[in-house]
LOTIRO-163162 format. One record per residue (C-alpha): x, y negated, z; residue number from 1; residue in one letter. Coordinates in Angstrom, 1 decimal, always signed. Layout:
REM LOTIRO-163162
X; Y; Z; seq; type
X; Y; Z; NUM; A
...
REM end
This chain:
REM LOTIRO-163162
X; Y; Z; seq; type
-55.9; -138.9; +143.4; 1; X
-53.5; -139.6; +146.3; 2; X
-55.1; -141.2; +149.8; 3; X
-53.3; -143.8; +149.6; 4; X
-54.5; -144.6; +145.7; 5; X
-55.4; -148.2; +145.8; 6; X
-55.9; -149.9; +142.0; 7; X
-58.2; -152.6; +140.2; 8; X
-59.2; -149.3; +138.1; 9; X
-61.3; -146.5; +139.7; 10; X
-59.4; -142.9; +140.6; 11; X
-59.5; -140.6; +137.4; 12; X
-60.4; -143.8; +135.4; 13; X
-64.4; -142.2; +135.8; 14; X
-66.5; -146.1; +135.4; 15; X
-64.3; -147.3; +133.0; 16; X
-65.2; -143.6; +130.5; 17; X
-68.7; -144.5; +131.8; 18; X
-68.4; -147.6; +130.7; 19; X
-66.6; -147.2; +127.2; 20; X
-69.1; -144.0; +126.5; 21; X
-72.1; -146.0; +127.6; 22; X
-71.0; -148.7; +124.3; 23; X
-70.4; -145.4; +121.6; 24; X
-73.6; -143.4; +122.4; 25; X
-75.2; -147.0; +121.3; 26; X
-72.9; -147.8; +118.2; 27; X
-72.9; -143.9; +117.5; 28; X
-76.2; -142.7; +118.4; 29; X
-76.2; -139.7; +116.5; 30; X
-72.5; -138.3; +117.7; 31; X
-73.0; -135.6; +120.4; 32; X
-69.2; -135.9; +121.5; 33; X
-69.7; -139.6; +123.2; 34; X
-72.4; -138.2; +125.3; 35; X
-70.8; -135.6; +126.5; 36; X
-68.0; -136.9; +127.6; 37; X
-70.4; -139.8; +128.8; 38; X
-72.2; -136.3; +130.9; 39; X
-68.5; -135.3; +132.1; 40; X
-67.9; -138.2; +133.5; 41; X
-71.2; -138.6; +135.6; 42; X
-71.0; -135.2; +136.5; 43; X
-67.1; -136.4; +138.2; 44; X
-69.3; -139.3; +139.7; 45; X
-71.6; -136.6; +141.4; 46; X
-74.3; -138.6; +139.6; 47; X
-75.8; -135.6; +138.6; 48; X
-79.5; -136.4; +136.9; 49; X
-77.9; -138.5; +134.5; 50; X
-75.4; -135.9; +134.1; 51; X
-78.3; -133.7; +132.9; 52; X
-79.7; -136.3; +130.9; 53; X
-77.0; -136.3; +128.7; 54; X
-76.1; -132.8; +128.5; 55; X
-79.4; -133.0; +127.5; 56; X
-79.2; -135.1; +124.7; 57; X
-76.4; -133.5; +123.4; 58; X
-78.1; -130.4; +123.0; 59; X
-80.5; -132.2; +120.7; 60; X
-78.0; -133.2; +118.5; 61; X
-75.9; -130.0; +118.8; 62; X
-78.3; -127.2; +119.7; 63; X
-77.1; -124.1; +120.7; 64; X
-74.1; -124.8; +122.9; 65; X
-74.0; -122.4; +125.9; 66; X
-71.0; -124.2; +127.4; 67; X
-73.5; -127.3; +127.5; 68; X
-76.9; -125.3; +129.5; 69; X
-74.1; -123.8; +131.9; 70; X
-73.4; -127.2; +132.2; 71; X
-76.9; -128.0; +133.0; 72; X
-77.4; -125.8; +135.2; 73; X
-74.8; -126.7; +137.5; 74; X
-75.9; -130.3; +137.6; 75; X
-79.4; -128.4; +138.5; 76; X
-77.3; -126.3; +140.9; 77; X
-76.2; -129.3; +142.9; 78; X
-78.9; -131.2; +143.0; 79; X
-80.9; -128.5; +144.4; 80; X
-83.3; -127.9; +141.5; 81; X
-82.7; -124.1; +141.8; 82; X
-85.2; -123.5; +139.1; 83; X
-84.1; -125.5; +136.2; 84; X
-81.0; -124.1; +137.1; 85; X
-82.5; -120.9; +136.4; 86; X
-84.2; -122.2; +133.5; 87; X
-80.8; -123.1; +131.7; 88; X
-79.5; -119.8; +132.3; 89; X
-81.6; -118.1; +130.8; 90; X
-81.2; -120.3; +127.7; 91; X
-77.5; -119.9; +127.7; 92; X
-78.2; -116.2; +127.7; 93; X
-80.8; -116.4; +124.5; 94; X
-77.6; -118.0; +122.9; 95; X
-74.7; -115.7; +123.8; 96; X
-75.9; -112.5; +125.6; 97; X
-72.7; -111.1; +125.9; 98; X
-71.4; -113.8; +128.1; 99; X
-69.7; -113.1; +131.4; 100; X
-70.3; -116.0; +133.0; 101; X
-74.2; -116.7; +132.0; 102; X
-74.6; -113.5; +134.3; 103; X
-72.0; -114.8; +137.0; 104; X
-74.3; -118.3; +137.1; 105; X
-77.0; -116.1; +136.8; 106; X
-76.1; -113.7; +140.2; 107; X
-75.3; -117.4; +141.8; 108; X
-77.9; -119.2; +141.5; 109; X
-80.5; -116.1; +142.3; 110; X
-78.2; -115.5; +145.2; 111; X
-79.4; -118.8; +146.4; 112; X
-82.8; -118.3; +145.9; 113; X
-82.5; -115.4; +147.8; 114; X
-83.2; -112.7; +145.2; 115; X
-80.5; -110.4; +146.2; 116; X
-81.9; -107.1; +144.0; 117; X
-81.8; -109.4; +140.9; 118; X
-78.3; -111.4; +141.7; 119; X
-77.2; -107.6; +142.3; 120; X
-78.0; -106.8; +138.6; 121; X
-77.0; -110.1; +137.1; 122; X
-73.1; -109.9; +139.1; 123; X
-73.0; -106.2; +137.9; 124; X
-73.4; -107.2; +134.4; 125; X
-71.2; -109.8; +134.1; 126; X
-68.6; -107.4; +135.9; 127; X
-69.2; -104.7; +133.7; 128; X
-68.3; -107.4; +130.8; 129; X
-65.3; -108.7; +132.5; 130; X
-64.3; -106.0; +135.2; 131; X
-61.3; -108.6; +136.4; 132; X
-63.8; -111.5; +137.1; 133; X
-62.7; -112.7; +140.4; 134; X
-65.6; -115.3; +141.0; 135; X
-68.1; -112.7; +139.9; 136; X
-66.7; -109.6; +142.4; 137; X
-66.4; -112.7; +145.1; 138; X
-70.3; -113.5; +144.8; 139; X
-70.9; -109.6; +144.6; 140; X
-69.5; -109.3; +147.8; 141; X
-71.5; -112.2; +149.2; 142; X
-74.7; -110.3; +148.1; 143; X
-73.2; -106.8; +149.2; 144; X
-72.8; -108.4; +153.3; 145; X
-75.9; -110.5; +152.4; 146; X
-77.6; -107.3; +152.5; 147; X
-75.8; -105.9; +154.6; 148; X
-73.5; -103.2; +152.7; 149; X
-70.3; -104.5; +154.5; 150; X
-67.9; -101.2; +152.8; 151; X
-69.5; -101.9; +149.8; 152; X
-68.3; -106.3; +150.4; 153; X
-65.2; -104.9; +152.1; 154; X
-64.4; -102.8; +148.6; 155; X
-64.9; -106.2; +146.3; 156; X
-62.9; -108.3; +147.9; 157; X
-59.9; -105.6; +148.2; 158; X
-60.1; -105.6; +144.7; 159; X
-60.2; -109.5; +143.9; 160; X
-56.6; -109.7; +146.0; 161; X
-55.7; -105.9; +143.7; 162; X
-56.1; -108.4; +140.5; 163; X
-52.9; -110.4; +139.3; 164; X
-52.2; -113.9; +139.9; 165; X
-54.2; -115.8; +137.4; 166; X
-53.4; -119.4; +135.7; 167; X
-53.4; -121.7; +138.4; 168; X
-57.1; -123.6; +138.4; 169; X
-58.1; -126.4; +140.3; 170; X
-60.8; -128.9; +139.6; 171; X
-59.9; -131.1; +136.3; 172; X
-59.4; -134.4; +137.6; 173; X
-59.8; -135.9; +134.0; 174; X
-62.9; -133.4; +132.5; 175; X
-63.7; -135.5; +129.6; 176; X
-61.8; -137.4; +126.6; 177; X
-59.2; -139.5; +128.7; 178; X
-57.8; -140.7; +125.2; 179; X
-60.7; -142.8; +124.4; 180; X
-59.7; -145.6; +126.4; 181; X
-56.3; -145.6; +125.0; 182; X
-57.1; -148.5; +122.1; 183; X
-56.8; -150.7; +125.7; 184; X
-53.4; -151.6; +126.6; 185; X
-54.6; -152.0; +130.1; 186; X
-56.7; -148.9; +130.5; 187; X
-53.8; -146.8; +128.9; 188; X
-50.5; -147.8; +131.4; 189; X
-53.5; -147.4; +134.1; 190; X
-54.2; -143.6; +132.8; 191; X
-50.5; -143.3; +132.6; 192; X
-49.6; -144.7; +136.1; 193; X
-52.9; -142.4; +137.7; 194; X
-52.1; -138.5; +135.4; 195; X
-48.2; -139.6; +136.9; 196; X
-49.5; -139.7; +140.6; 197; X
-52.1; -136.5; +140.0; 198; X
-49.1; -134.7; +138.7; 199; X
-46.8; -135.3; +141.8; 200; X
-49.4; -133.4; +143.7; 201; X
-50.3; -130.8; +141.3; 202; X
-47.1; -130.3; +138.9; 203; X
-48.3; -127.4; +137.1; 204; X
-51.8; -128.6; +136.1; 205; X
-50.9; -127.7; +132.0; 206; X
-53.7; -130.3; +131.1; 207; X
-52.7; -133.0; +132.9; 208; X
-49.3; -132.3; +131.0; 209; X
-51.1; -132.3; +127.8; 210; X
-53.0; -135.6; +128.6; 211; X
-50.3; -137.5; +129.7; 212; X
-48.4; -136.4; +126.5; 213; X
-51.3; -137.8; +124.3; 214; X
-50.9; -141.1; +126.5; 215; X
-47.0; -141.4; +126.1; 216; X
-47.3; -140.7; +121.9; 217; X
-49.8; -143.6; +122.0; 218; X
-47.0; -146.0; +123.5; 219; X
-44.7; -144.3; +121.0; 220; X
-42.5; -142.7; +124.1; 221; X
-41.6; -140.1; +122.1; 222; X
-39.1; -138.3; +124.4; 223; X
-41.3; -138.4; +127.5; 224; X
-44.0; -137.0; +125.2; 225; X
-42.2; -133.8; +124.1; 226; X
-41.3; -133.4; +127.7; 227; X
-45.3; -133.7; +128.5; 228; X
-46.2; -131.4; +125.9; 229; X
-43.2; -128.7; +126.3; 230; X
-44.2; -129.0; +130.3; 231; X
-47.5; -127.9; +129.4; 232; X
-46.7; -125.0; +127.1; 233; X
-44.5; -123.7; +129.8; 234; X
-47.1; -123.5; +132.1; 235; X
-49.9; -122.5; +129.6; 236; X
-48.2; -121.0; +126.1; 237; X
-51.6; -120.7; +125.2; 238; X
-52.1; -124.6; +124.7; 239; X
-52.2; -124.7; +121.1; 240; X
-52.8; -128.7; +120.8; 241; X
-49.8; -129.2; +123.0; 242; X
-47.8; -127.0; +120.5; 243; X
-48.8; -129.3; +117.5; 244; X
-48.4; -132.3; +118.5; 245; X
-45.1; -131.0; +119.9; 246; X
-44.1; -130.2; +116.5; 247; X
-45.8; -132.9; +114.8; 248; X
-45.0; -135.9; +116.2; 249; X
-45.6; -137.6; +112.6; 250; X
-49.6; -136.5; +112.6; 251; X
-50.6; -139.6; +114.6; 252; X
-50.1; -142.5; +112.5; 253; X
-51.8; -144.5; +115.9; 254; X
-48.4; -144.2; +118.2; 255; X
-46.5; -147.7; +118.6; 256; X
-43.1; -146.2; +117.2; 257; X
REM end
């Protein structure tokens, strides 16, 4: 959010998810979505044991879900338990060994610890999976100087700025379901008036675009909406949501129209 963002509301609308996920986890105990987005927004509020606590519990009701231990372990990761970060790893690699980045968090967290030979071995798998991985060849070239190899650093980060230009990323300022607070009147010209401000400082953030498009159909600003929506596509063709509800306007029998 800007500086100068001053509003009854909180920036990125994070207590008021809290607070609407916080009343479905208890009227839907058993539904693994509300406490995850209830974990995605305490993991934006850097609160990050009860972060863990409800990645936690959606792995009870949803076992399985590697996104969800990487998840885990970075709330481990920042609050400096090192070895449940570990730990959560190394489960997200019993469910999907072939994935990249369980070796990249693997390398990254061991790198911490200190355990160069084994971050060595964890980075080279995950490059050896996905040879264009610019965060994985940027931590191999931390543990190449770390030890000191400073060719072998020098070599990794020559070919990080070799790579092409990926799809812009920056920190998701709205990481979980923004939508569920749109059944407030209140709550959804607040999301509207905050994803507006976020996107005069970041215009190309595609889900942002998509977001705000969601927020525009519930007001039945059906113009403005299509203009979200094709905004996004432009800058991520890949979004396929953005592309439906672009062409299906009628799907939502929720919008105001």
């Amino acid at each position: 959010m800007p500086e100068s963002f001053r509003s009854y509301f909180s920036p990125e609308m994070v207590d008021e998810i809290i607070s609407k996920c916080r009343q479905l986890v208890e009227s839907r105990p058993n539904d693994p979505a509300s406490y995850r987005n209830l974990a995605h927004a305490y993991f934006k509020k850097e609160a990050y044991k009860e972060a863990r606590e409800m990645y936690a519990k959606v792995l009870e009701l949803n076992p399985g879900e590697t996104s969800t231990y990487l998840a885990i372990c970075r709330c481990c990761e920042l609050s400096g338990d090192l070895k449940a970060a570990l730990n959560a790893i190394d489960s997200a690699l019993t469910e999907k060994p072939d994935w990249p980045d369980s070796y990249f968090w693997k390398a990254k967290i061991l790198f911490a610890r200190g355990e160069l030979a084994e971050a060595a071995k964890a980075v080279a798998i995950a490059l050896e999976k996905n040879p264009s991985f610019k965060d994985a060849l940027y931590v191999q070239a931390l543990i190449c100087e770390a030890a000191g190899d400073l060719a072998a650093a020098n070599s990794c980060l020559k070919k990080i700025i070799a790579l092409p230009a990926a799809l812009k990323r920056s920190k998701n300022p709205f990481p979980y379901d923004i939508d569920i607070l749109f059944d407030d009147n209140l709550l959804l010209k607040e999301a509207i008036r905050q994803m507006e401000a976020i996107l005069q400082i970041d215009p190309d953030y595609a889900d942002i675009h998509f977001k705000l498009g969601m927020a525009y159909r519930k007001m039945g600003r059906k113009e403005d909406a299509m203009a979200a929506y094709k905004r996004a596509l432009q800058i991520n063709p890949n979004m396929h949501l953005a592309r439906h509800y672009y062409w299906h306007w009628e799907d939502d029998g929720e919008t105001k129209e």
